[in-house]
VEXKOL-524397 format. One line per 10 residues: number of its first residue (from 1); their letters; for each residue x, z, y of N, C-alpha, C. Coordinates in nm, 3 decimals. Atoms other than C-alpha are relative to their C-alpha. Last residue first. Example, Ala and Ser with C-alpha at 12.3 -4.5 7.8 and 13.67 -1.06 7.14 Angstrom:
<voros>
2) sa) -0.082:-0.006:-0.119:1.367:0.714:-0.106:-0.077:0.073:0.109 | 0.089:0.000:-0.119:1.230:0.780:-0.450:0.090:0.000:0.120
</voros>
This chain:
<voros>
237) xxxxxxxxxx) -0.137:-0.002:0.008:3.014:-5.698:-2.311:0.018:-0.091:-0.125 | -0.056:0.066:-0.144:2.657:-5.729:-2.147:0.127:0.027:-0.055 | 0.043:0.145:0.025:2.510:-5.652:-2.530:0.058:-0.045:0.141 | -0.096:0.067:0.114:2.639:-5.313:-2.528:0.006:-0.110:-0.019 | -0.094:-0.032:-0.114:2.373:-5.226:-2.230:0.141:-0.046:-0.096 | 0.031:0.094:-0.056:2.063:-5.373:-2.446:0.148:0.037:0.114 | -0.052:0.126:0.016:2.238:-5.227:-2.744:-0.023:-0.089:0.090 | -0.132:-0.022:0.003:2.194:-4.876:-2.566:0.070:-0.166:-0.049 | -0.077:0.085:-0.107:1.865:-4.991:-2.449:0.158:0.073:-0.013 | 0.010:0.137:-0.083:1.728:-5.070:-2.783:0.054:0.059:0.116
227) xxxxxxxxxx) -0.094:0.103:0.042:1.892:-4.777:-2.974:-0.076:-0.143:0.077 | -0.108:-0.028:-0.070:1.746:-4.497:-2.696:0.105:-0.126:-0.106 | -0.038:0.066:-0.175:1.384:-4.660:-2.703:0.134:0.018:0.029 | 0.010:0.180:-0.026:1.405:-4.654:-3.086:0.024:-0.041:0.127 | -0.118:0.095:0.065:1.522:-4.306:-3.118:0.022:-0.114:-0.013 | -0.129:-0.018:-0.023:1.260:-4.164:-2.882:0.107:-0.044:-0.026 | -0.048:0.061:-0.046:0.908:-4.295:-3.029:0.187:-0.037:0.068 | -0.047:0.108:0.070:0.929:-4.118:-3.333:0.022:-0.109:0.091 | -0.092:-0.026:0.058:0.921:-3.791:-3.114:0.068:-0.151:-0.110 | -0.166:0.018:-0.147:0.738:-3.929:-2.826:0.135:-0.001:-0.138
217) xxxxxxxxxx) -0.072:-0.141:0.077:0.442:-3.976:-3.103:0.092:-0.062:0.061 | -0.098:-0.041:-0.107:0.107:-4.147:-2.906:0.081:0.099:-0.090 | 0.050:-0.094:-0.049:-0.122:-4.292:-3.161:0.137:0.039:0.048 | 0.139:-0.015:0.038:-0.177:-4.667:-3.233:-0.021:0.138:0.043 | 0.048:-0.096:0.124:0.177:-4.711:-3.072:-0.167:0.010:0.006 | 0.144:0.025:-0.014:0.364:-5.014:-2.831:-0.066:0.104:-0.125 | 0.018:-0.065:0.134:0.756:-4.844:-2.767:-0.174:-0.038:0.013 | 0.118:-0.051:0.020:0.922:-4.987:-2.477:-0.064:0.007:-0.119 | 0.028:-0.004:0.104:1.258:-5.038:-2.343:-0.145:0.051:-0.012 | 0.121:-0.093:0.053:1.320:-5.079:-1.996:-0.029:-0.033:-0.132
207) xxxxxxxxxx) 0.081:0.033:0.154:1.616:-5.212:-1.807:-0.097:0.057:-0.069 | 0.066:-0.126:0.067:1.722:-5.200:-1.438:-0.028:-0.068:-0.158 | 0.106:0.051:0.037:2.059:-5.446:-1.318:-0.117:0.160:-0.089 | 0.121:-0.083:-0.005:2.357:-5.400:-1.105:-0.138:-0.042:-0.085 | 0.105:0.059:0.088:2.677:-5.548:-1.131:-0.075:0.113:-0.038 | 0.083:-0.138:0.033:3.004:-5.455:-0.928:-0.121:-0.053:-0.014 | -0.046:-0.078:0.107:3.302:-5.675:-0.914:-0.124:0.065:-0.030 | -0.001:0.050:0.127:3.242:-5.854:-0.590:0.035:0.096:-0.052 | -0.151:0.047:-0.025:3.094:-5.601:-0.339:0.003:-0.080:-0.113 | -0.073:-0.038:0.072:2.692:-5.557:-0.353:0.150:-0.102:0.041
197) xxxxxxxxxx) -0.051:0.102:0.115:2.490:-5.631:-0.065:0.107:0.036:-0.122 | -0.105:0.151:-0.026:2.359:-5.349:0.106:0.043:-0.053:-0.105 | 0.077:0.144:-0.116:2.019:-5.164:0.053:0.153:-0.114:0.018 | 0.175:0.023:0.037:2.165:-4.818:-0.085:-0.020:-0.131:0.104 | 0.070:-0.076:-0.103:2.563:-4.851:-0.018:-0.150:-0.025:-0.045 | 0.134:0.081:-0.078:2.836:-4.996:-0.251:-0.083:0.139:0.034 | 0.114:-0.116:0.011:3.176:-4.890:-0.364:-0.105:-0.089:0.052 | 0.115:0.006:-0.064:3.447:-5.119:-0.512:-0.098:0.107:0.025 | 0.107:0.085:0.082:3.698:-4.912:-0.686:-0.092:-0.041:0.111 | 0.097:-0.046:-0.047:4.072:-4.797:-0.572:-0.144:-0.091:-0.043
187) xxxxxxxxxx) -0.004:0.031:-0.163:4.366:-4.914:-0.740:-0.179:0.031:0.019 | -0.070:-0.056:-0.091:4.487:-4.755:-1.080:-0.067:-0.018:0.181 | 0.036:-0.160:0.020:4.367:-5.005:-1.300:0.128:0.107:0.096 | -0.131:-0.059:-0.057:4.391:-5.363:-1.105:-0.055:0.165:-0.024 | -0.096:0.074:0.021:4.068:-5.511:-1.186:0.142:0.017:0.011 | -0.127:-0.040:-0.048:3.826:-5.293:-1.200:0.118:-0.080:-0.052 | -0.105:0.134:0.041:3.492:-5.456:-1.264:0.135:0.080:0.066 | -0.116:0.041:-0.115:3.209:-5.194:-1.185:0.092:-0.014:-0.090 | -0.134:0.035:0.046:2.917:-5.207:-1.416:0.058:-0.019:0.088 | -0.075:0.080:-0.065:2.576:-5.065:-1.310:0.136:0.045:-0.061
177) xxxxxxxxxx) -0.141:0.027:0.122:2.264:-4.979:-1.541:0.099:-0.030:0.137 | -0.063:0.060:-0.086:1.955:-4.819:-1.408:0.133:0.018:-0.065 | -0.129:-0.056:-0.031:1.746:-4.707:-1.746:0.070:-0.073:0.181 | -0.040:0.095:-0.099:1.352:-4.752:-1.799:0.173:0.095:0.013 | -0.110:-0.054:-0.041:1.243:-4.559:-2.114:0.030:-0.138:0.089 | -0.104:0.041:-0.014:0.859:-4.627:-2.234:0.115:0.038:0.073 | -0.117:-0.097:-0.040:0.582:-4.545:-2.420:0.098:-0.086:0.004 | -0.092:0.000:0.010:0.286:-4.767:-2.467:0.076:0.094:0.071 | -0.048:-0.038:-0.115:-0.050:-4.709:-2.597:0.138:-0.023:0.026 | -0.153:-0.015:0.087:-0.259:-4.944:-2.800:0.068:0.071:0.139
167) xxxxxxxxxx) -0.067:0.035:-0.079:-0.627:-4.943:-2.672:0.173:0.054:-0.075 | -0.015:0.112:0.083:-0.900:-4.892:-2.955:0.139:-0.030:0.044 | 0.004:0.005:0.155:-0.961:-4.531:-2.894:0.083:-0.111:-0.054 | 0.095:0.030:0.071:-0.937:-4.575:-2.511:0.032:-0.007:-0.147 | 0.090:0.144:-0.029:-0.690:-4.432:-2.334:-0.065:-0.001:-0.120 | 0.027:0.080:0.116:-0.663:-4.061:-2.292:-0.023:-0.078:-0.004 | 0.116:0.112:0.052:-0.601:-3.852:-1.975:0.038:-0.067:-0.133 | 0.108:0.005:0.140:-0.409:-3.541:-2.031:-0.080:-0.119:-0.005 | 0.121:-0.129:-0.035:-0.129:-3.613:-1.732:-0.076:-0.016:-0.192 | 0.001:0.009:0.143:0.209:-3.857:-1.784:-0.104:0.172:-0.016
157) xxxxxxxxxx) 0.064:0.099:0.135:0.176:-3.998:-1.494:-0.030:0.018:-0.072 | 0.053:0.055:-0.037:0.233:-3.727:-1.232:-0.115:-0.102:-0.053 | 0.115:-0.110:0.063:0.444:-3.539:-1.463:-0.123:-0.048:0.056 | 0.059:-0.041:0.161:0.678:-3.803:-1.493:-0.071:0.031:-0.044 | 0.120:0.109:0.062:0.683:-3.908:-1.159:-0.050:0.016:-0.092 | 0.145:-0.024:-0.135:0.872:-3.590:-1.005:-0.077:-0.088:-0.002 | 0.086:-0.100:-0.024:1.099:-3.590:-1.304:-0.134:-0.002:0.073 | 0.098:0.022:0.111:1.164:-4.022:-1.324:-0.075:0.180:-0.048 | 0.145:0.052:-0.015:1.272:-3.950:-0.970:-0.081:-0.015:-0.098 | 0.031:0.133:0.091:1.567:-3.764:-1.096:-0.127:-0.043:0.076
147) xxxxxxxxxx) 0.086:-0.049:0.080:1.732:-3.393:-1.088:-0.148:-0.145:-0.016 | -0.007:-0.031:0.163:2.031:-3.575:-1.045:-0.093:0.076:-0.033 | -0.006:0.122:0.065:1.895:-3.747:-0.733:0.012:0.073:-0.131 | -0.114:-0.037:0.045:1.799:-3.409:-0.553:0.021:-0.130:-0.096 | -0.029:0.006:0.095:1.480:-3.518:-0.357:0.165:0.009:-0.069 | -0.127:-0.158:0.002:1.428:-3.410:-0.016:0.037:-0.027:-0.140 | 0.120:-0.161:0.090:1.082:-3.642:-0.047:0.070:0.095:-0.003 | 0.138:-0.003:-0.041:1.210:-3.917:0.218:-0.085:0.096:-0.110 | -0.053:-0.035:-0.135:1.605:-3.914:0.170:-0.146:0.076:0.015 | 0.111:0.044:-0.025:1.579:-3.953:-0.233:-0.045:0.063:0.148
137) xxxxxxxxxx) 0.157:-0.071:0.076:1.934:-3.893:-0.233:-0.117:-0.089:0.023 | 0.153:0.108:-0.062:2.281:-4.088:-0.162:-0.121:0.114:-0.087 | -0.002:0.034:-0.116:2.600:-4.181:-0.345:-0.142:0.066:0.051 | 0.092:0.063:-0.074:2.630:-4.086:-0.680:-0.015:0.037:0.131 | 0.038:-0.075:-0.086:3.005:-4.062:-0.794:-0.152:0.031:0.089 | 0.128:0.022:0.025:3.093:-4.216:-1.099:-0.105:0.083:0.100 | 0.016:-0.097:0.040:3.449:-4.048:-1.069:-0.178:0.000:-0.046 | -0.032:-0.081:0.182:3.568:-4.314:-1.025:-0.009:0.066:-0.067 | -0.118:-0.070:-0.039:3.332:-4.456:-0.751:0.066:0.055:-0.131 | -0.169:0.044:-0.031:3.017:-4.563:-0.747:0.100:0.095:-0.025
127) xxxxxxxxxx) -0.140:-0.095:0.075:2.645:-4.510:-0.829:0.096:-0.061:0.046 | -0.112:0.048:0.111:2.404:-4.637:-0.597:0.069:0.101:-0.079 | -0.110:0.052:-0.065:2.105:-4.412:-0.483:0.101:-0.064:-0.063 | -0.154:-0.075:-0.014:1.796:-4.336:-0.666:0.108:-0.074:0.058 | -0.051:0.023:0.116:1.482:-4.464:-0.475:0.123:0.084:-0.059 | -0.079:0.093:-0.058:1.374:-4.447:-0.126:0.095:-0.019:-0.123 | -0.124:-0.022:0.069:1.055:-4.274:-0.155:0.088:-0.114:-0.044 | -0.152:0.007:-0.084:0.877:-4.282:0.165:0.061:0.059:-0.116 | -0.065:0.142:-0.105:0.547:-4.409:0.013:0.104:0.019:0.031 | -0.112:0.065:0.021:0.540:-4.125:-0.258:0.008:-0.127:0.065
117) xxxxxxxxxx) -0.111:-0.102:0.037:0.271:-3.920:-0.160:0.119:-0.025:-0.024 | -0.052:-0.066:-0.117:0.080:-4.207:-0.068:0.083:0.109:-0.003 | 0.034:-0.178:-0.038:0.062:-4.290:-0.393:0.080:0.013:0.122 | 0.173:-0.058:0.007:0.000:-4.670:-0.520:-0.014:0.119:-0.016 | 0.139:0.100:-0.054:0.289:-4.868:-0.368:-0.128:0.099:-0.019 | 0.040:-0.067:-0.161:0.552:-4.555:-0.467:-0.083:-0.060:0.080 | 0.102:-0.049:0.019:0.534:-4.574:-0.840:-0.064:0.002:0.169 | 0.118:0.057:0.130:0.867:-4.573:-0.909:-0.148:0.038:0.033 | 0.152:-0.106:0.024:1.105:-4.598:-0.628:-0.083:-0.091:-0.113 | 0.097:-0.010:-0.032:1.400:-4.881:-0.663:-0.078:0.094:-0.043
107) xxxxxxxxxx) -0.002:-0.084:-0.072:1.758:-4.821:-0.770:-0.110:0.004:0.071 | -0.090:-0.095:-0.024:1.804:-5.161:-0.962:-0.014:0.093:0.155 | -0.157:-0.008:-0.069:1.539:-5.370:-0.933:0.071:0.116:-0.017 | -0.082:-0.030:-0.118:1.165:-5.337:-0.837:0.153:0.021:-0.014 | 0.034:0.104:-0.108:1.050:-5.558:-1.111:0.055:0.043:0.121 | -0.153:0.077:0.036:1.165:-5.303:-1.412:-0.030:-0.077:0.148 | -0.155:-0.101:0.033:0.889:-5.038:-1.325:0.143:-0.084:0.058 | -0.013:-0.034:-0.111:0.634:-5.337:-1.243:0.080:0.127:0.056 | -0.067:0.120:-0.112:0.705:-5.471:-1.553:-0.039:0.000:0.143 | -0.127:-0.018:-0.028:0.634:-5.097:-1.704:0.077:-0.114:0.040
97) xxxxxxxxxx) -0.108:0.034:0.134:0.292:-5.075:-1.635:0.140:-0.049:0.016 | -0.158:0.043:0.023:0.194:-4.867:-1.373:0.032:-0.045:-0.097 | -0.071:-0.019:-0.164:-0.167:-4.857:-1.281:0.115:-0.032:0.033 | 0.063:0.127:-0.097:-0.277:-4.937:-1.635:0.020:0.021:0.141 | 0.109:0.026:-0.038:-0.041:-4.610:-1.733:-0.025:-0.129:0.030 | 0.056:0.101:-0.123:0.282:-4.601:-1.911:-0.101:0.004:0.024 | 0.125:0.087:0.037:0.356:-4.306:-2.144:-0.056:-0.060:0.134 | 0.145:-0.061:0.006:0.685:-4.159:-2.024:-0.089:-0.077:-0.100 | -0.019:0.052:0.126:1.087:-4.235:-1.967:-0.135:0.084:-0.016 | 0.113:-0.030:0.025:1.182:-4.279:-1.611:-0.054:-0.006:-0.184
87) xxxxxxxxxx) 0.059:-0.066:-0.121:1.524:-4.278:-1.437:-0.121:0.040:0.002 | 0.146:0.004:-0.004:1.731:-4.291:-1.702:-0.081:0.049:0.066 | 0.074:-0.114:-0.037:2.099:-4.334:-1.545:-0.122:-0.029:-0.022 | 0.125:0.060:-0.006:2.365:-4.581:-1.657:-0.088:0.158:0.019 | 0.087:-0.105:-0.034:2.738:-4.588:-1.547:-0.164:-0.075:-0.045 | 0.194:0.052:0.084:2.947:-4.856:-1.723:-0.033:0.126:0.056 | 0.096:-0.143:0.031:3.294:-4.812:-1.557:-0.137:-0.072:0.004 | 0.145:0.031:0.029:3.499:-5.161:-1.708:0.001:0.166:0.050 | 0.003:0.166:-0.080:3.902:-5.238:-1.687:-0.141:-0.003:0.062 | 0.115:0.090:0.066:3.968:-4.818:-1.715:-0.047:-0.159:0.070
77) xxxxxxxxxx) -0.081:0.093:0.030:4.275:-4.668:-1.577:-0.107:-0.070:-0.117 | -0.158:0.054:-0.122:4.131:-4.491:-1.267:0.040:-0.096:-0.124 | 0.027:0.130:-0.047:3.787:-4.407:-1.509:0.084:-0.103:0.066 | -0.053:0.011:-0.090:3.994:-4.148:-1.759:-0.058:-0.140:0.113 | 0.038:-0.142:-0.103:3.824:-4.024:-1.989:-0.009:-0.038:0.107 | -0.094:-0.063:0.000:3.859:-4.421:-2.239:-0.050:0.130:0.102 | 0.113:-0.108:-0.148:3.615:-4.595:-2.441:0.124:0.107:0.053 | -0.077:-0.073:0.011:3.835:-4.891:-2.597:-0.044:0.138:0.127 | -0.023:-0.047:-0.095:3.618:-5.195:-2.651:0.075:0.156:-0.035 | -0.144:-0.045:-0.029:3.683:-5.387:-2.958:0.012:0.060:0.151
67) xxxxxxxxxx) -0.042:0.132:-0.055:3.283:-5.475:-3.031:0.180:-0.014:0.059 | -0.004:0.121:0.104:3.303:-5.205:-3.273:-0.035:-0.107:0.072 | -0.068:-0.038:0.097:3.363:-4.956:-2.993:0.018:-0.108:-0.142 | -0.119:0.044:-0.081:3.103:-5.061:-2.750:0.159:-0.034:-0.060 | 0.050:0.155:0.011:2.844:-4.990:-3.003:0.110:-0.070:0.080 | -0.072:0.079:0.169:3.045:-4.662:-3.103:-0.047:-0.150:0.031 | -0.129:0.038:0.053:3.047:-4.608:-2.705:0.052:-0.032:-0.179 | 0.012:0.191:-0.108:2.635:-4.692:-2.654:0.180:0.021:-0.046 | -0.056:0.107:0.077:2.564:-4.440:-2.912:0.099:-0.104:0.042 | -0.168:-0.061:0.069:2.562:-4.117:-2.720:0.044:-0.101:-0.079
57) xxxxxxxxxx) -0.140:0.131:-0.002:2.273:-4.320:-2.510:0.127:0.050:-0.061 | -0.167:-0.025:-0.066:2.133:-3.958:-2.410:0.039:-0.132:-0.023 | 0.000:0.101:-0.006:1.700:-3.993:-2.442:0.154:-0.012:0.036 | -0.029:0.064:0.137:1.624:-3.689:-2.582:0.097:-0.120:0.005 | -0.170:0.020:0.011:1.638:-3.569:-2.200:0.028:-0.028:-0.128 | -0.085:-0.008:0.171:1.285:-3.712:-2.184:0.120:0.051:-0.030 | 0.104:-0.120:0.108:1.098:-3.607:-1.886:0.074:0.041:-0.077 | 0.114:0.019:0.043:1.384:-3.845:-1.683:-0.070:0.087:-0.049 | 0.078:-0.119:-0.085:1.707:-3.747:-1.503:-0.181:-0.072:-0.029 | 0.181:-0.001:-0.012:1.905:-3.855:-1.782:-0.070:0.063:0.159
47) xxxxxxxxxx) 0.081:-0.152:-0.092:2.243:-3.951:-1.696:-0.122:-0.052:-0.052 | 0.157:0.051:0.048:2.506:-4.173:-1.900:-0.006:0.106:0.055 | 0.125:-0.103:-0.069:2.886:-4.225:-1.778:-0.137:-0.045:-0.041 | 0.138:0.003:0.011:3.113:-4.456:-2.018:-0.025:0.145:0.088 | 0.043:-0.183:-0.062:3.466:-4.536:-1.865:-0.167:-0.041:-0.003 | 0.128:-0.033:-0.064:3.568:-4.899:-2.061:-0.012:0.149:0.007 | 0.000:-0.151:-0.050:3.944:-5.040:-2.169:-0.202:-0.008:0.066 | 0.098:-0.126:0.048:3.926:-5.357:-2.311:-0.021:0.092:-0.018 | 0.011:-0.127:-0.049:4.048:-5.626:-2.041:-0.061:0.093:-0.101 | -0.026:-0.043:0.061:4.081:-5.975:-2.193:0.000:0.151:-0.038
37) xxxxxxxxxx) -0.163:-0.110:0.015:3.878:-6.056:-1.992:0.067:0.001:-0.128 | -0.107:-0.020:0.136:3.595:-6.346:-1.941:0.113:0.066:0.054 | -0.101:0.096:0.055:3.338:-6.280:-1.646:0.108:0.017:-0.085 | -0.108:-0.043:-0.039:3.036:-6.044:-1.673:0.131:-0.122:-0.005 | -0.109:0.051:0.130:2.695:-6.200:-1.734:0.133:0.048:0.066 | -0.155:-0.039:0.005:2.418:-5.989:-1.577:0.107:-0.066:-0.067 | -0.142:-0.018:0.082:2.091:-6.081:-1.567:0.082:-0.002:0.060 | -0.103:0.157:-0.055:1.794:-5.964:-1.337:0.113:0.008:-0.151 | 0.052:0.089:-0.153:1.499:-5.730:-1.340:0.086:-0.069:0.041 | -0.125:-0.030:-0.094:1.560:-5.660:-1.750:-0.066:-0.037:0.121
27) xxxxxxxxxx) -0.032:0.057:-0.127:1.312:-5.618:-2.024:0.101:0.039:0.109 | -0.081:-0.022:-0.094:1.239:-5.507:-2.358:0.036:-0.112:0.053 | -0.026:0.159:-0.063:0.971:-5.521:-2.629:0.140:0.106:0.103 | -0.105:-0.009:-0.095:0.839:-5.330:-2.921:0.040:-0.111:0.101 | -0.074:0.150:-0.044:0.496:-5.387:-3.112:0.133:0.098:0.057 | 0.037:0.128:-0.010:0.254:-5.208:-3.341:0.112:-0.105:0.027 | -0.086:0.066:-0.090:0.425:-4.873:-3.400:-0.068:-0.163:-0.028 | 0.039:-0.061:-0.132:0.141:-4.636:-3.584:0.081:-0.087:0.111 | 0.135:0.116:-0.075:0.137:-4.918:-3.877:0.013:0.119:0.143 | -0.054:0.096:-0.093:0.486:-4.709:-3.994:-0.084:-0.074:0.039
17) xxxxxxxxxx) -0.058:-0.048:-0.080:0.269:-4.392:-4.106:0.082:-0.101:0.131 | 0.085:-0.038:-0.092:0.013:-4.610:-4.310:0.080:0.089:0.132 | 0.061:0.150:-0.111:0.248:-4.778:-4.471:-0.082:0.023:0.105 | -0.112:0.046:-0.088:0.443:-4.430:-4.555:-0.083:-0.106:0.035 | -0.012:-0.056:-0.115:0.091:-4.304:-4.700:0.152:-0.028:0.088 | 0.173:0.004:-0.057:-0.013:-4.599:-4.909:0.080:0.099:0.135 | -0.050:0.069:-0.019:0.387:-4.542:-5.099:-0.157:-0.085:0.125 | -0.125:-0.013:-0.085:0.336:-4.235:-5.166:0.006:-0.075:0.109 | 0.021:-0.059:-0.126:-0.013:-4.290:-5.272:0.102:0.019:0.104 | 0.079:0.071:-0.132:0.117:-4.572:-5.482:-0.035:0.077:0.125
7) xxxxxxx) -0.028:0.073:-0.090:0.369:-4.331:-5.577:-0.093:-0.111:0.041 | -0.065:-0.077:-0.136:0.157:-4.104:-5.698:0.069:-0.053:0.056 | 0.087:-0.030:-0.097:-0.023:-4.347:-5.905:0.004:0.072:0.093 | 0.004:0.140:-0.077:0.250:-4.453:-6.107:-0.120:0.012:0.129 | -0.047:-0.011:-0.113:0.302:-4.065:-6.155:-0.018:-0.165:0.029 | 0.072:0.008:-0.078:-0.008:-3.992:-6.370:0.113:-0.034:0.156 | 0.079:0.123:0.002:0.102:-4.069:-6.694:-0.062:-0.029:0.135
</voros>
């Protein structure tokens, strides 16, 4: 007689669990529209070099996949390489919030206006090549790219302080996305250089997913930030 009332509680304490996520959002620092192919071969590369390595994108080829793309090993005979690399994935501070993350662009330093410690950091370096090759370090801290700028920020940011009781906190995953256009499989791939103009074919843009919470949980945050920017990178095809 007493279970209609256990599920209310049940059903009291799940509402109360999903109120911890207020809001979500996501952003880009430029669009991307690719031009019409028929082409549907794609070479997926994903890198964490963030806090989070939760954060893999293993989805992004079934999402790719039921749009009729055709994820293939081999980048030489692929129409599309999708490289994307998470470069920061934390709890945002009022110092840094995360449209000033996304704002500097593909391959831009995080953080580096407001710490001298990090003025001469020179971002992560392009990706290229078929083999998804990254080009290039963080010249000005000795930094090892694949071990990540979003490491050596991470911990920086993401200290014991506490915001305010009332203050909603956000967690978020910033990715660097670039698509090179191979047009002729087999023949050698556009490359590009830190700072120079991009070749045709090759499309650069940052993205950031973000997670708004009443109380800070990475673990429930995680799976949401990695299906928004896997569909936000699935969504350019």
């Amino acid at each position: 007689m007493y279970r209609p009332h256990a599920l209310c509680l049940c059903a009291l304490l799940l509402t109360g669990c999903s109120s911890n996520i207020k809001d979500t959002d996501l952003l880009s620092s430029n669009s991307v529209i690719l031009p019409p192919t028929t082409a549907k071969t794609v070479f997926v590369q994903n890198r964490n070099s963030s806090d989070n390595q939760a954060v893999t994108l293993t989805d992004l080829g079934s999402r790719l996949g039921a749009k009729g793309y055709q994820v293939v090993q081999d980048p030489n005979v692929a129409a599309y390489v999708i490289l994307t690399n998470i470069v920061y994935c934390n709890q945002t501070k009022v110092e840094l919030p995360v449209e000033n993350i996304v704002a500097g662009g593909y391959g831009s330093g995080i953080g580096s206006s407001i710490m001298g410690g990090l003025h001469g950091l020179t971002g992560i370096a392009s990706m290229a090549g078929p083999q998804g090759a990254i080009i290039g370090t963080g010249a000005s801290m000795g930094l090892d790219v694949i071990s990540g700028i979003g490491s050596a920020v991470g911990g920086m940011f993401g200290g014991s302080s506490q915001p305010d009781a009332n203050e909603e906190i956000n967690y978020a995953c910033v990715a660097d996305l670039q698509i090179t256009e191979h047009s002729k499989p087999g023949s050698s791939f556009p490359t590009t250089q830190p700072g120079s103009s991009l070749p045709p074919g090759v499309y650069q843009t940052r993205l950031a997913a973000s997670i708004y919470q009443a109380t800070l949980d990475e673990s429930e945050a995680t799976p949401l930030l990695q299906q928004k920017l896997s569909a936000a990178v699935a969504g350019h095809f």
